[in-house]
C-alpha positions as CSV (number, residue, x, y, z in Angstrom):
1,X,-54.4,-16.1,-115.8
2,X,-50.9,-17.1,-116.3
3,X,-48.7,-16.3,-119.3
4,X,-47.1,-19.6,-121.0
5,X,-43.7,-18.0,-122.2
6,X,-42.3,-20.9,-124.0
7,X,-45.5,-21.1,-126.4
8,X,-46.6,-17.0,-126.1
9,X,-49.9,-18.0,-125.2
10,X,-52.4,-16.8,-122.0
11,X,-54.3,-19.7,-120.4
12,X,-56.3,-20.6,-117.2
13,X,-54.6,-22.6,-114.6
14,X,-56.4,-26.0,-114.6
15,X,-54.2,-28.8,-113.0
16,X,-50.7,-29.7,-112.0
17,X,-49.4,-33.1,-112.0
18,X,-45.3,-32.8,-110.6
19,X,-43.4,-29.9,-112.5
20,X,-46.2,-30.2,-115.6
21,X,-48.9,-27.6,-115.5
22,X,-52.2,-27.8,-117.5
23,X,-54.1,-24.6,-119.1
24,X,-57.3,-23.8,-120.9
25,X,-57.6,-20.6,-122.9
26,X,-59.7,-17.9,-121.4
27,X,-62.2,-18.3,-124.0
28,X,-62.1,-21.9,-124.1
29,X,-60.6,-24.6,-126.2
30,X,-58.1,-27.2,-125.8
31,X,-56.0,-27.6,-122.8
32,X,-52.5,-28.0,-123.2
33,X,-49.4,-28.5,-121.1
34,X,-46.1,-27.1,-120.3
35,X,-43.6,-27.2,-118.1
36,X,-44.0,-24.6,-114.6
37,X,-40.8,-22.8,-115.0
38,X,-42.2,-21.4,-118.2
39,X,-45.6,-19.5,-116.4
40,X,-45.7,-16.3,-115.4
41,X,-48.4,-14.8,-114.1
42,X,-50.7,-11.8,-116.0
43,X,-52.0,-9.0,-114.2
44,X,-55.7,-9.0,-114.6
45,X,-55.7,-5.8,-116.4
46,X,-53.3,-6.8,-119.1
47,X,-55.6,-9.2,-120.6
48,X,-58.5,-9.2,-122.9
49,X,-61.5,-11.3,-123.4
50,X,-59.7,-13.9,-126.5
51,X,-56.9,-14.0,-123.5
52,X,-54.4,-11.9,-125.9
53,X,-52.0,-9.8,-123.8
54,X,-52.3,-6.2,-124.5
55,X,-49.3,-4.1,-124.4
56,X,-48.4,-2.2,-121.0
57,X,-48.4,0.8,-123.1
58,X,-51.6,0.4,-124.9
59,X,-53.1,0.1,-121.7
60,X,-51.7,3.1,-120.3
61,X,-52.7,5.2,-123.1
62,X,-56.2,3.9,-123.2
63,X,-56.7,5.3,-119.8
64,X,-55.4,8.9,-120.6
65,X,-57.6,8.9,-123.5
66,X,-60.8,10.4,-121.7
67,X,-58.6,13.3,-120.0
């Protein structure tokens, strides 16, 4: 999963043709494209099923929950 910063959107890395990448969403949809200087890449953990990046905090303080 890569982050598309320009659009604030998670996709799947599909294709690249020169500097122009191509992305799905996780749950599928419509590809669309943007430029590769604009990616960067999502730690698996940060993500949810819809592809929506959860917040690094969120995350943290879902795991200290149980303790």
């Amino acid at each position: 999963m890569v982050l598309d910063t320009l659009n604030g959107r998670t996709g799947a890395f599909m294709d690249r043709v020169g500097t122009v990448v191509f992305l799905r969403p996780a749950g599928g949809g419509v590809e669309w494209d943007v430029d590769g200087r604009w990616l960067e890449r999502v730690p698996p953990f940060a993500t949810q099923p819809g592809g929506a990046v959860r917040d690094a905090d969120a995350v943290r303080s879902a795991g200290d929950a149980g303790r």
